[in-house]
N, CA and C atoms of all chains as a GROMACS GRO file, in nm:
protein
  573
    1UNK      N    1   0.084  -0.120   0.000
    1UNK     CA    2   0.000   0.000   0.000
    1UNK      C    3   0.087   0.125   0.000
    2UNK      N    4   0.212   0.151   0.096
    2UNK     CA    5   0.282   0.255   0.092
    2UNK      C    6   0.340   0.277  -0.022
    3UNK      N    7   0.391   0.107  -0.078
    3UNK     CA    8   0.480   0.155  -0.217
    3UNK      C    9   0.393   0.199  -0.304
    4UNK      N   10   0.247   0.207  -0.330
    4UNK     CA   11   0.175   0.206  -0.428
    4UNK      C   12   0.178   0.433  -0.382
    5UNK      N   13   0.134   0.451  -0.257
    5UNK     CA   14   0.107   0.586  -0.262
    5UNK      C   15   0.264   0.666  -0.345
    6UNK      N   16   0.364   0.561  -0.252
    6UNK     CA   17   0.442   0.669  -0.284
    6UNK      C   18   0.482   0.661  -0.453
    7UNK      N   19   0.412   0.544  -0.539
    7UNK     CA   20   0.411   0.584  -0.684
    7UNK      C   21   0.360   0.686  -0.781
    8UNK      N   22   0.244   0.718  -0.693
    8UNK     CA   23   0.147   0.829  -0.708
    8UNK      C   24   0.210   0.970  -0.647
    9UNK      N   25   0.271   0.969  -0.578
    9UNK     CA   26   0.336   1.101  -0.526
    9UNK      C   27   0.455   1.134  -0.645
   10UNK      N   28   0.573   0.990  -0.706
   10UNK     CA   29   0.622   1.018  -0.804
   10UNK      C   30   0.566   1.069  -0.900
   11UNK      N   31   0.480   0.978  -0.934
   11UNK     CA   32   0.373   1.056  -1.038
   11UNK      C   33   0.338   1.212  -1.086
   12UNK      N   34   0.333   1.266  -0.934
   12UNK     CA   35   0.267   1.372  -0.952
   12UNK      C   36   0.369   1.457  -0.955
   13UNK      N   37   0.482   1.431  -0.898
   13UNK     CA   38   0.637   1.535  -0.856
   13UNK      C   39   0.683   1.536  -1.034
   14UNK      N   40   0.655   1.392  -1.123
   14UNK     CA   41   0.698   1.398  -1.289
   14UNK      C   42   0.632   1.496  -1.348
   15UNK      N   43   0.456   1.475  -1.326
   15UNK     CA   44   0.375   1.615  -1.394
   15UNK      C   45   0.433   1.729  -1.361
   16UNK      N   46   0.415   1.788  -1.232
   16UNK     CA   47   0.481   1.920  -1.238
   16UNK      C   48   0.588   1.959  -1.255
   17UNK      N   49   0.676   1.858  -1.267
   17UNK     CA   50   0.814   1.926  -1.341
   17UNK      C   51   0.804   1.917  -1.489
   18UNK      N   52   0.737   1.840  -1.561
   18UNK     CA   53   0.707   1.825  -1.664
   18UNK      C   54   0.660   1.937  -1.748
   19UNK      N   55   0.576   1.978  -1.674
   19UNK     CA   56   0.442   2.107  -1.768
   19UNK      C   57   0.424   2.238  -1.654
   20UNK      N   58   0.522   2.331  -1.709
   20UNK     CA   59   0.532   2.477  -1.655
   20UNK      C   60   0.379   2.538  -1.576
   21UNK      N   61   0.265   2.506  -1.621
   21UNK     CA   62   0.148   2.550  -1.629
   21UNK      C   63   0.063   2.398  -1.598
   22UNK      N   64   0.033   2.326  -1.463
   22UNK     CA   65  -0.031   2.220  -1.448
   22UNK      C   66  -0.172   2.241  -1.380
   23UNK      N   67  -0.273   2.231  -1.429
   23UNK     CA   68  -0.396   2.226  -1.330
   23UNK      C   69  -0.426   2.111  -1.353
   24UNK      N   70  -0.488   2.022  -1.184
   24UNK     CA   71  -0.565   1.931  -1.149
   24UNK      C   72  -0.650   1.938  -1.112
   25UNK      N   73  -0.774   1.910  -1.209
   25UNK     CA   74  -0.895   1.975  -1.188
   25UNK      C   75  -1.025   1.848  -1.242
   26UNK      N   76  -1.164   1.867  -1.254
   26UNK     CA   77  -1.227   1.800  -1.257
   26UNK      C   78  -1.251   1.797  -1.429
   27UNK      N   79  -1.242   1.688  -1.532
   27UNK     CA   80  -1.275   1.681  -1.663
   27UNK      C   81  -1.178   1.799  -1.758
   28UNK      N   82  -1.198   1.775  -1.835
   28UNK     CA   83  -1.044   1.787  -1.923
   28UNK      C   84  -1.077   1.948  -1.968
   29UNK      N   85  -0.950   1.918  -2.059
   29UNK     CA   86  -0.968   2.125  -2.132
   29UNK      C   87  -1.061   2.169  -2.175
   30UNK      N   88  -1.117   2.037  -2.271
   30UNK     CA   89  -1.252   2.055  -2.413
   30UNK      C   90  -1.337   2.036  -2.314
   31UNK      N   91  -1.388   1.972  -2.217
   31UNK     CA   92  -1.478   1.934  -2.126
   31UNK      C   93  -1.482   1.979  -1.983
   32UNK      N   94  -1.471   2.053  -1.965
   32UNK     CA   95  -1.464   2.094  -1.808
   32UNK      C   96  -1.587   2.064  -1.749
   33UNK      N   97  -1.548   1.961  -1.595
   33UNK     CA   98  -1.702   1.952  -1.530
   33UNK      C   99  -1.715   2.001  -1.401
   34UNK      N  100  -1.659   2.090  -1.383
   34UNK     CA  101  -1.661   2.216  -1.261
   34UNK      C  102  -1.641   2.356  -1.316
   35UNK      N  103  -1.736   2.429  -1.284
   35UNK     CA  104  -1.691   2.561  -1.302
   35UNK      C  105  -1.584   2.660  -1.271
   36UNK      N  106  -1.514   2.584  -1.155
   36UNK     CA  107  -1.352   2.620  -1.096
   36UNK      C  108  -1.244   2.606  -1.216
   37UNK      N  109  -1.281   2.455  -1.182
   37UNK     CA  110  -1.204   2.406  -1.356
   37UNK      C  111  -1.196   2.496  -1.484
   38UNK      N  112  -1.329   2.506  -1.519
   38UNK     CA  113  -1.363   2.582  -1.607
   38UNK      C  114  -1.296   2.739  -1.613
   39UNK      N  115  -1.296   2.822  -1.497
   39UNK     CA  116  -1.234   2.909  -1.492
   39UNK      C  117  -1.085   2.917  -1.460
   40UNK      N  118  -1.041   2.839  -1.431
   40UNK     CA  119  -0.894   2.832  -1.419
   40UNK      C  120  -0.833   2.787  -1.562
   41UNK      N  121  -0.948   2.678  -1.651
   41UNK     CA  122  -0.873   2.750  -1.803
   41UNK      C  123  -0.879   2.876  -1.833
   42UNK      N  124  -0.985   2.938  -1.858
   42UNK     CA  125  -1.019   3.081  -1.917
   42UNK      C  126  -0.903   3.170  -1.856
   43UNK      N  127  -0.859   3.142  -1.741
   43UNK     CA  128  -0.740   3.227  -1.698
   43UNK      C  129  -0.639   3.192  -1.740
   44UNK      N  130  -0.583   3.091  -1.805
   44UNK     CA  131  -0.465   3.080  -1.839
   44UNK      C  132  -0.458   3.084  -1.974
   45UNK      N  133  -0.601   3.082  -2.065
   45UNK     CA  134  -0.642   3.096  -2.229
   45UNK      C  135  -0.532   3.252  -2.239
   46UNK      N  136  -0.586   3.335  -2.143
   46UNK     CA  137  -0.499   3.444  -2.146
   46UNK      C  138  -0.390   3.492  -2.188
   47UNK      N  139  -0.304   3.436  -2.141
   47UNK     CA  140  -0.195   3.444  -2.143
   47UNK      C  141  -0.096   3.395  -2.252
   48UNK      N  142  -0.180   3.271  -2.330
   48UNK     CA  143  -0.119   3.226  -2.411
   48UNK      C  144  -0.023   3.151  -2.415
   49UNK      N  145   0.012   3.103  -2.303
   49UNK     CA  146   0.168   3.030  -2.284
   49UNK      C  147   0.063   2.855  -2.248
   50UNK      N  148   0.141   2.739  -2.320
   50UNK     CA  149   0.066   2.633  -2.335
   50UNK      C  150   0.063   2.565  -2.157
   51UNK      N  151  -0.043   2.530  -2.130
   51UNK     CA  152  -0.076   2.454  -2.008
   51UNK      C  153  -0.136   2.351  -2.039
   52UNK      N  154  -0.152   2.280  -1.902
   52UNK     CA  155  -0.203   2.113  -1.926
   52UNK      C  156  -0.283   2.088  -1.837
   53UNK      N  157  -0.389   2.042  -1.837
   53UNK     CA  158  -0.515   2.013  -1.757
   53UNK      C  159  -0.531   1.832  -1.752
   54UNK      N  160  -0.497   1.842  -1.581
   54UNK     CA  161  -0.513   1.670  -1.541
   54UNK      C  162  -0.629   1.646  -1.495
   55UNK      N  163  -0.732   1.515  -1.564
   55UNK     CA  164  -0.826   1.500  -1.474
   55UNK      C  165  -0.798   1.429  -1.335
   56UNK      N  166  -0.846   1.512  -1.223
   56UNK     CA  167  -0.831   1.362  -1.149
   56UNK      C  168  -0.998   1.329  -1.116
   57UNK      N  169  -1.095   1.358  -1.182
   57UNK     CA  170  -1.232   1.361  -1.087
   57UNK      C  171  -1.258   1.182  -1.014
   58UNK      N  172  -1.190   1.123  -1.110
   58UNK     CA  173  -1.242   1.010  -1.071
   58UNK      C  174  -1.168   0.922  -1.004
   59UNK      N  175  -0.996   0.991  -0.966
   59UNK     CA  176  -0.889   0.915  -0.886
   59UNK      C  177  -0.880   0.966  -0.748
   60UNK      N  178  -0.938   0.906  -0.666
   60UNK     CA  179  -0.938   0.944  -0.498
   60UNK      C  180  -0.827   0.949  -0.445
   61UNK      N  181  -0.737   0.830  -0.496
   61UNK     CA  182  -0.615   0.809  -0.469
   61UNK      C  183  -0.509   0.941  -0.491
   62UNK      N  184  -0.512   0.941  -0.629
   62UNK     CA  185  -0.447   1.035  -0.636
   62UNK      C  186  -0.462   1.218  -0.591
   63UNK      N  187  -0.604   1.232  -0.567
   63UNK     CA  188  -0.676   1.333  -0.538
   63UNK      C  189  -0.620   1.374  -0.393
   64UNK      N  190  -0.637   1.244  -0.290
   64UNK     CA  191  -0.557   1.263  -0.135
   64UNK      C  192  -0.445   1.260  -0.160
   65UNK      N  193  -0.364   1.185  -0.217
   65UNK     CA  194  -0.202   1.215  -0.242
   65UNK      C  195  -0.190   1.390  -0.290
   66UNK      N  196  -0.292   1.415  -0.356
   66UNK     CA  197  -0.234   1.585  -0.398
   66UNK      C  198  -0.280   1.678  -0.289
   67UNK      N  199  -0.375   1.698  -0.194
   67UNK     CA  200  -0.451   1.756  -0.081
   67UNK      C  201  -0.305   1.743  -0.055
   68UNK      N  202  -0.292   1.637   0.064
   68UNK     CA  203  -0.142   1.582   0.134
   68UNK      C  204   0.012   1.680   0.096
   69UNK      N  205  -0.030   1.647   0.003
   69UNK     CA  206   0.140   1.759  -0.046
   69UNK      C  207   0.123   1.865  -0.057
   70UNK      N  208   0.062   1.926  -0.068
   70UNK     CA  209  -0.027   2.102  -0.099
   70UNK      C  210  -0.107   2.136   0.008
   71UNK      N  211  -0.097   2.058   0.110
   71UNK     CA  212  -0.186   2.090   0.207
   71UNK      C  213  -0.350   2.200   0.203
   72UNK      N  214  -0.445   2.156   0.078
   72UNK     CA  215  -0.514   2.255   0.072
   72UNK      C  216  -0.607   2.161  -0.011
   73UNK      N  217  -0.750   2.170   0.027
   73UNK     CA  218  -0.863   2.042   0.005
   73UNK      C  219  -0.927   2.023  -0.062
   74UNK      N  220  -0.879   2.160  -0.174
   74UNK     CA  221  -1.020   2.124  -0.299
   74UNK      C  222  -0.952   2.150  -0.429
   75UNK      N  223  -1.023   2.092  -0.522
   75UNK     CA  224  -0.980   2.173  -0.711
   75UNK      C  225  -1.028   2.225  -0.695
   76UNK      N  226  -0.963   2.280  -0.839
   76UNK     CA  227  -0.832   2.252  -0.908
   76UNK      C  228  -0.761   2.294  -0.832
   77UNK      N  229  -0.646   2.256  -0.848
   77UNK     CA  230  -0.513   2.264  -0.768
   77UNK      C  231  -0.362   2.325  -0.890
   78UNK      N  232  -0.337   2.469  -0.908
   78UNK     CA  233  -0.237   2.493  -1.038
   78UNK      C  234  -0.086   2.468  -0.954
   79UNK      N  235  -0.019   2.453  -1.032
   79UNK     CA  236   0.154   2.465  -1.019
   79UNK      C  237   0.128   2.508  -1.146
   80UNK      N  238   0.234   2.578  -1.126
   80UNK     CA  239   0.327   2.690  -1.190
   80UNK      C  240   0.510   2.655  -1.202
   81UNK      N  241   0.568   2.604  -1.296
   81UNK     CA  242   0.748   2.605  -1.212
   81UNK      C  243   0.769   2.464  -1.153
   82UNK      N  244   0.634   2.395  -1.113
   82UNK     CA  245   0.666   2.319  -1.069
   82UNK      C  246   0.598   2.330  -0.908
   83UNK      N  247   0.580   2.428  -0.852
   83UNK     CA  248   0.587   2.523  -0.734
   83UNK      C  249   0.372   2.496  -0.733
   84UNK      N  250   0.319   2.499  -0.597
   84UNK     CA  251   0.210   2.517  -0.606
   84UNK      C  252   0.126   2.629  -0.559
   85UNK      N  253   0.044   2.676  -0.675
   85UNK     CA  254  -0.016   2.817  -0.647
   85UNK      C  255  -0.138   2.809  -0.636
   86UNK      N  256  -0.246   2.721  -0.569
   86UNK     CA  257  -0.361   2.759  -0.511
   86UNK      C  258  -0.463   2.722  -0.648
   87UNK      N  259  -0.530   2.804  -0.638
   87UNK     CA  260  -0.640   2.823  -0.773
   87UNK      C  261  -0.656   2.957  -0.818
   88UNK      N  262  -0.783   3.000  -0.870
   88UNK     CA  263  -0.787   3.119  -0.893
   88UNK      C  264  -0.828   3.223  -0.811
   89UNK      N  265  -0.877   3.196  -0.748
   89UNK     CA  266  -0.849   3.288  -0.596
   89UNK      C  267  -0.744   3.391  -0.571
   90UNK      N  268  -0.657   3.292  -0.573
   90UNK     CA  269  -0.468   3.318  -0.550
   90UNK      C  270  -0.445   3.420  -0.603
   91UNK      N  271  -0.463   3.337  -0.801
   91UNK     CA  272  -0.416   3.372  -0.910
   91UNK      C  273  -0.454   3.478  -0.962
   92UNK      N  274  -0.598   3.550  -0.950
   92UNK     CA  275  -0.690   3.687  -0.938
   92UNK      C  276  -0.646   3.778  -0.874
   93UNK      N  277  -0.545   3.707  -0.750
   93UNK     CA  278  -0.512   3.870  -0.632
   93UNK      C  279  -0.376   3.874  -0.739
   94UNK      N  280  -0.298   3.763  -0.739
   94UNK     CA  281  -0.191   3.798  -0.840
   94UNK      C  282  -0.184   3.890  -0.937
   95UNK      N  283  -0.261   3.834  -1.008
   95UNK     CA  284  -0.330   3.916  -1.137
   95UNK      C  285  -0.328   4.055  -1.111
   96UNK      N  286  -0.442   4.105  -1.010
   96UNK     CA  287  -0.409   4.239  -0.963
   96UNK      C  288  -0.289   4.312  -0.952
   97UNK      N  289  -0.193   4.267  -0.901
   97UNK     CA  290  -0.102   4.305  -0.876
   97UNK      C  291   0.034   4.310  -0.962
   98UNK      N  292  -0.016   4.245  -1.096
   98UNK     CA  293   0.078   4.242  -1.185
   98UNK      C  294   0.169   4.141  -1.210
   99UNK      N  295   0.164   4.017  -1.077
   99UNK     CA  296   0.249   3.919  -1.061
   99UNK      C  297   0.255   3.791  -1.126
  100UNK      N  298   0.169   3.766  -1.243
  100UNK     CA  299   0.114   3.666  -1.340
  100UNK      C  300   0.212   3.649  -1.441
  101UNK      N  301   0.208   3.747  -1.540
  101UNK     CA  302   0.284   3.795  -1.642
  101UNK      C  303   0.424   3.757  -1.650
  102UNK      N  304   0.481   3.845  -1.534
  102UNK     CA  305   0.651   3.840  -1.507
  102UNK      C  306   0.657   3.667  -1.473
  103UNK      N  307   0.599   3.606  -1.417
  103UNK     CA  308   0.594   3.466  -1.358
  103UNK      C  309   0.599   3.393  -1.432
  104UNK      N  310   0.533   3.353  -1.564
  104UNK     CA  311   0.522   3.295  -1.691
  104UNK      C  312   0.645   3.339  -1.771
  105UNK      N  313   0.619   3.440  -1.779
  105UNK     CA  314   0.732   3.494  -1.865
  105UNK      C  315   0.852   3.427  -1.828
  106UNK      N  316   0.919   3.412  -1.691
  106UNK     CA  317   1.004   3.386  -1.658
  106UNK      C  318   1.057   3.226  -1.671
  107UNK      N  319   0.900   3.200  -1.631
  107UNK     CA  320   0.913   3.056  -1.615
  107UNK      C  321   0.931   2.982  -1.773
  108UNK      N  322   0.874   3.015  -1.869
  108UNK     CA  323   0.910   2.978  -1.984
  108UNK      C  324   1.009   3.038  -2.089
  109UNK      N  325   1.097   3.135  -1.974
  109UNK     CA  326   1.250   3.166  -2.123
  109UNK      C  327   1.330   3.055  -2.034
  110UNK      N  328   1.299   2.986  -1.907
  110UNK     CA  329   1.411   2.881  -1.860
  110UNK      C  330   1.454   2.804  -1.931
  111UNK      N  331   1.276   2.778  -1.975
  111UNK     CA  332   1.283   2.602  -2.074
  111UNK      C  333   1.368   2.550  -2.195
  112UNK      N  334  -2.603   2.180   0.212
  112UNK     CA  335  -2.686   2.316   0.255
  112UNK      C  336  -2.640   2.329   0.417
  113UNK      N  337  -2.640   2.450   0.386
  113UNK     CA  338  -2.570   2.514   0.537
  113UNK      C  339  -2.634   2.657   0.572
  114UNK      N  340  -2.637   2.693   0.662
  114UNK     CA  341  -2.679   2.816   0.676
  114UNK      C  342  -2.575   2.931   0.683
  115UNK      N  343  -2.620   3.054   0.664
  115UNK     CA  344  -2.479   3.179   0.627
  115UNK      C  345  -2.417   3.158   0.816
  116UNK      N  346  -2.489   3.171   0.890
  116UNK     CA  347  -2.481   3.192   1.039
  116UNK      C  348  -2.380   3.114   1.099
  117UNK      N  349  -2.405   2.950   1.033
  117UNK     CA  350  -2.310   2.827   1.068
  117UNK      C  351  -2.181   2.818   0.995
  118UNK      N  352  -2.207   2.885   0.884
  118UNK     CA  353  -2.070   2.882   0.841
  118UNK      C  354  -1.957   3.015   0.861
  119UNK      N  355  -2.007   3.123   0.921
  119UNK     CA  356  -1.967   3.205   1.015
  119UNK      C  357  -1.936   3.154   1.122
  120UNK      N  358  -2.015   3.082   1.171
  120UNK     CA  359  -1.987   3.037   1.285
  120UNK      C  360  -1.805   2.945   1.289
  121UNK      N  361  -1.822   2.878   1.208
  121UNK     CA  362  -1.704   2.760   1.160
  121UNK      C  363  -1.617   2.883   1.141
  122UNK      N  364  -1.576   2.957   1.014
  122UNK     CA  365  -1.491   3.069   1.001
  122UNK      C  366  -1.440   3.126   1.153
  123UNK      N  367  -1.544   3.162   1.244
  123UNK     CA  368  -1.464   3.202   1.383
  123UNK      C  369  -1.440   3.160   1.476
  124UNK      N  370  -1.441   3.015   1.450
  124UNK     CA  371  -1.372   2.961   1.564
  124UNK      C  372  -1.218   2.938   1.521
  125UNK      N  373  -1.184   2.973   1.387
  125UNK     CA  374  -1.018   2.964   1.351
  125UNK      C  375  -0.987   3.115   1.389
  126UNK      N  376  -1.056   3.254   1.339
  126UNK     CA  377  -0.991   3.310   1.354
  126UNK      C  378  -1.162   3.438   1.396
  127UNK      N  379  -1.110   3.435   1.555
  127UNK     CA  380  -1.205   3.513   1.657
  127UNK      C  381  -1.244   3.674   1.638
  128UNK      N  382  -1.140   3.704   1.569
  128UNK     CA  383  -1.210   3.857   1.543
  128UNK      C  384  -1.216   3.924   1.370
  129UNK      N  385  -1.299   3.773   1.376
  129UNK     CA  386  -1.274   3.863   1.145
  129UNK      C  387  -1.387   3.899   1.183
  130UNK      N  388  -1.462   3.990   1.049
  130UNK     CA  389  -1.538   4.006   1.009
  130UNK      C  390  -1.622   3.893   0.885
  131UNK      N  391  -1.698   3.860   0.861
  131UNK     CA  392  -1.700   3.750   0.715
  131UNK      C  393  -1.832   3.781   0.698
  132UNK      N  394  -1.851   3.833   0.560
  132UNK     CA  395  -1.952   3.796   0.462
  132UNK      C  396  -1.974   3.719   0.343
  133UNK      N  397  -2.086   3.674   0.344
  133UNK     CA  398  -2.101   3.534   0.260
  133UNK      C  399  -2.205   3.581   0.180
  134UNK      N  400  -2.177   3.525   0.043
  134UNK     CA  401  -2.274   3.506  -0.039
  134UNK      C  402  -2.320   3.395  -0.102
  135UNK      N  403  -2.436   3.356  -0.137
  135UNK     CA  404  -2.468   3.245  -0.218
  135UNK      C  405  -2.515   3.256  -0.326
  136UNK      N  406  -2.382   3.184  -0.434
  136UNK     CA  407  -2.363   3.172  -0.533
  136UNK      C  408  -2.427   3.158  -0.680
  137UNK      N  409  -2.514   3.018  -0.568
  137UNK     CA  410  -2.577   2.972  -0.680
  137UNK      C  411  -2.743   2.956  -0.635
  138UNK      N  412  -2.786   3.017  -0.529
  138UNK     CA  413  -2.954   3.012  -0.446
  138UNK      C  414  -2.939   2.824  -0.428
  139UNK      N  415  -2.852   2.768  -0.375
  139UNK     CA  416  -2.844   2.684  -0.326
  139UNK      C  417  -2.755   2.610  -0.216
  140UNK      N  418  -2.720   2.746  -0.152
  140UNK     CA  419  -2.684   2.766   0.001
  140UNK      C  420  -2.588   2.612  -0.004
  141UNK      N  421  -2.527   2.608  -0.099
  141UNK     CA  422  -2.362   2.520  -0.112
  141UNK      C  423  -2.291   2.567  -0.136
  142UNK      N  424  -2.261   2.636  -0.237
  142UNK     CA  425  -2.149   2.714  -0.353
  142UNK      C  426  -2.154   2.854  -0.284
  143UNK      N  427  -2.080   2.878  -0.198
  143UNK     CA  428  -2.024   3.089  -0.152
  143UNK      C  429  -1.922   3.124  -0.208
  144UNK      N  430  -1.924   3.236  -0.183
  144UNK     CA  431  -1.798   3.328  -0.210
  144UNK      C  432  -1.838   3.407  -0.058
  145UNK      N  433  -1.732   3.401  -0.011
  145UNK     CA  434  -1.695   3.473   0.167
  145UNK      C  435  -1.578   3.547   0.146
  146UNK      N  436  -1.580   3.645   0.225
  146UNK     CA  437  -1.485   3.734   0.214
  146UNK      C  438  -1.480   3.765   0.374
  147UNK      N  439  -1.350   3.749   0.403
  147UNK     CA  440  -1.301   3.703   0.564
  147UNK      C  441  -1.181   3.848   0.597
  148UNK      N  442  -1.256   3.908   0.680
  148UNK     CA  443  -1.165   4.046   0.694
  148UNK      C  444  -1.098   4.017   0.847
  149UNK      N  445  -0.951   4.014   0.867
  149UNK     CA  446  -0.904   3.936   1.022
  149UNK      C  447  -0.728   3.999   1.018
  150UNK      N  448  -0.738   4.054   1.107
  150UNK     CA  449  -0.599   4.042   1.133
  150UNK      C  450  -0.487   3.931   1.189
  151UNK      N  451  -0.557   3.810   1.202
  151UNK     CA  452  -0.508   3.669   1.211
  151UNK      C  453  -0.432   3.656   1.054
  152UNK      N  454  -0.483   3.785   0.978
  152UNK     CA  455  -0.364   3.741   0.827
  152UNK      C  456  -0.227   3.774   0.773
  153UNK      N  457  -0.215   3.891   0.911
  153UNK     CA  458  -0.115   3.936   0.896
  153UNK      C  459  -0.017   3.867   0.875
  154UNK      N  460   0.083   3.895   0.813
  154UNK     CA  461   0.237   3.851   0.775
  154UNK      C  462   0.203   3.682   0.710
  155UNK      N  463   0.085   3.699   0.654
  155UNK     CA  464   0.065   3.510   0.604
  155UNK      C  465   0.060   3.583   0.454
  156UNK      N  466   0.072   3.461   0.347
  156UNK     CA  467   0.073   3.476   0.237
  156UNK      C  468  -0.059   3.467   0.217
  157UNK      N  469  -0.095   3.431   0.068
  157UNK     CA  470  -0.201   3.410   0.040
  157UNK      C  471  -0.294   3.251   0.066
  158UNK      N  472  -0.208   3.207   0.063
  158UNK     CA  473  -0.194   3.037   0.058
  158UNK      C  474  -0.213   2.978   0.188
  159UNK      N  475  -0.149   3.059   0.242
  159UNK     CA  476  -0.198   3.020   0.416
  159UNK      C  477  -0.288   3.080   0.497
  160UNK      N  478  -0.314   3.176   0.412
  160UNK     CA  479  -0.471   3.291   0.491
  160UNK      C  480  -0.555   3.196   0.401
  161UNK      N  481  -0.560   3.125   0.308
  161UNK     CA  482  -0.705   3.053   0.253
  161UNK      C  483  -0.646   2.902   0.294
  162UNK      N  484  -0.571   2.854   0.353
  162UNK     CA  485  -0.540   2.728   0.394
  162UNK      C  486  -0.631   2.733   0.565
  163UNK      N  487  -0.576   2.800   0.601
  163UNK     CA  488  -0.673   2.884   0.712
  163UNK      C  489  -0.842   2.871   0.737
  164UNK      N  490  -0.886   2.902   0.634
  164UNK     CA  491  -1.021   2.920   0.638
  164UNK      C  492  -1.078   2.790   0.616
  165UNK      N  493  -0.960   2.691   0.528
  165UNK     CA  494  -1.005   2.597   0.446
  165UNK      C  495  -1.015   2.404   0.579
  166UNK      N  496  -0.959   2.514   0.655
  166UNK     CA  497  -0.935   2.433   0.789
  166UNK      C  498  -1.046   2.448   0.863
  167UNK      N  499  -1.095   2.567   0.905
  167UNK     CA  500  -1.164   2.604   1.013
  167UNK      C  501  -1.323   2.557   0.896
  168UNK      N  502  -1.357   2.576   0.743
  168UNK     CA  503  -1.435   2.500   0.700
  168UNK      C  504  -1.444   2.347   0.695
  169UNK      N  505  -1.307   2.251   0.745
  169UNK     CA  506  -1.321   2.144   0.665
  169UNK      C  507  -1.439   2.055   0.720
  170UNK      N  508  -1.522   2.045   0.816
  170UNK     CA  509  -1.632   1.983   0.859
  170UNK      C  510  -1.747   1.971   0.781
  171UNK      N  511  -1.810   2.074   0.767
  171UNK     CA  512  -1.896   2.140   0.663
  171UNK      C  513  -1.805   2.084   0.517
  172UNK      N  514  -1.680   2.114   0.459
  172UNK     CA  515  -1.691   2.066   0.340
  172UNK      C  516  -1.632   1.929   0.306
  173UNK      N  517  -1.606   1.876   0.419
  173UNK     CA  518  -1.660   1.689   0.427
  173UNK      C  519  -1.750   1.663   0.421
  174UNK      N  520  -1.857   1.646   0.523
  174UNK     CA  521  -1.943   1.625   0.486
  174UNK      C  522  -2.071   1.656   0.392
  175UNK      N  523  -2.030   1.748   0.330
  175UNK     CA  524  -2.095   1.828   0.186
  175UNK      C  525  -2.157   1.900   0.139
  176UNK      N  526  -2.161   1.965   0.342
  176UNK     CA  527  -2.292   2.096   0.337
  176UNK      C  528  -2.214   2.196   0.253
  177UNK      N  529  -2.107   2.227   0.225
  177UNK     CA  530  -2.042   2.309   0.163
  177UNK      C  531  -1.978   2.235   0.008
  178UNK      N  532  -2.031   2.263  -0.140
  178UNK     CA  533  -1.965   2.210  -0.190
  178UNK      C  534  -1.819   2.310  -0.260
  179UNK      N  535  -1.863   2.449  -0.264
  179UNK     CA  536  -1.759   2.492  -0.320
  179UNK      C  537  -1.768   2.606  -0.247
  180UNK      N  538  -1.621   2.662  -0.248
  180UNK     CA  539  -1.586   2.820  -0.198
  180UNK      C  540  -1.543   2.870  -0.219
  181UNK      N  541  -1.546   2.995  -0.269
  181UNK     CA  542  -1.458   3.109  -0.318
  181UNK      C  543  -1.413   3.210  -0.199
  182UNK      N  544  -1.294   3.226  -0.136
  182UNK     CA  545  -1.195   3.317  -0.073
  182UNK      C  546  -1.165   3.415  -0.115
  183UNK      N  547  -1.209   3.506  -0.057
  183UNK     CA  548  -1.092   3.647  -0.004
  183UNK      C  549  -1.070   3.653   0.094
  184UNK      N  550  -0.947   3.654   0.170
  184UNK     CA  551  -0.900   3.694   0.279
  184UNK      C  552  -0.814   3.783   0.297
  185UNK      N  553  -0.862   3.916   0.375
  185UNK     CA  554  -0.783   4.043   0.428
  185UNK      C  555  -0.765   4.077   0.552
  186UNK      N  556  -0.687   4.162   0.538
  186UNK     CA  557  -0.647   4.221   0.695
  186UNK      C  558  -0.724   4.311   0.708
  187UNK      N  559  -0.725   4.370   0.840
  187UNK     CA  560  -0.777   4.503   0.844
  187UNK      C  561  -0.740   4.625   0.709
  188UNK      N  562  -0.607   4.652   0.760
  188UNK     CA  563  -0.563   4.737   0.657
  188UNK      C  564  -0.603   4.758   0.495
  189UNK      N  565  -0.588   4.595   0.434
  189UNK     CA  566  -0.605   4.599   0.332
  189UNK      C  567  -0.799   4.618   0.283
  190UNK      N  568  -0.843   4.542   0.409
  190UNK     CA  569  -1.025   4.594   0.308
  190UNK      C  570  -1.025   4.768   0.344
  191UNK      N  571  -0.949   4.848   0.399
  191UNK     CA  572  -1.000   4.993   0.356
  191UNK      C  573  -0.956   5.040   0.227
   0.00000   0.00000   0.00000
């Protein structure tokens, strides 16, 4: 059982280093089946820099393995960098403040 | 389904002197948007002033009187 979580924790440490821009959220890009979901694409349509949308609606497993590491209980769940930034909540006060832009920007002349 | 009162209520027992107003979202007293005014936020980021709330809700959104929530959380300073 432990080796199995902690495959799923690999799992998830590969996605976000993988894809600059990760939301885990409920039903996919073309299909969104939360309106959270839904708006956490439209916020990143923005910007234009490519992101990746994971379902987990239907993996519990993996759903508590991501709560657990992020300490925070609901989707979608974004990383950014790799790094985890909340939802759009977060990402809205960001926004305000100008801190979106430079962040992306940055994060994708690394790559 | 929850009432605005109880889930005020939950909000202050984490943090005793906010202010919080709630709205419902969707006229089905699950889905809010609350806006939590507390100087319990001081010197916290953003992440941990809604990790915060997301604690002092988690009863209510286990068991499913709460299905979704939208956060703002400020300090004094910042809601003037």
């Amino acid at each position: 059982m432990s080796e199995q979580s902690g495959s799923i924790e690999e799992t998830i440490k590969k996605e976000t280093r993988e894809n600059p821009i990760l939301i885990y959220g409920k039903g996919t890009k073309e299909a969104p089946r939360c309106g959270f979901t839904k708006e956490t694409i439209q916020f990143f349509e923005k910007y234009g820099y490519p992101y990746q949308v994971i379902d987990v609606l239907n993996d519990m497993p993996k759903r508590e393995a991501l709560s657990k590491i992020t300490n925070w209980p609901t989707l979608p769940k974004v990383f950014i960098g790799g790094e985890f930034y909340g939802d759009t909540d977060i990402l809205d006060e960001m926004e305000k403040k100008g801190e979106v832009k430079p962040l992306l920007d940055r994060i994708f002349q690394k790559k | 389904m929850i009432t605005q009162d109880a889930l005020i209520g939950y909000v202050r027992t984490a943090l005793p002197d906010d202010v919080v107003s709630v709205t419902d979202r969707t006229g089905t007293m699950d889905h809010f948007s609350i806006r939590v005014v507390s100087d319990g936020f001081k010197g916290k980021g953003l992440l941990d002033r809604h990790r915060l709330i997301y604690q002092a809700l988690n009863e209510p959104m286990k068991d499913g009187r709460i299905h979704a929530v939208e956060i703002k959380a400020l300090t004094q300073d910042e809601s003037r």
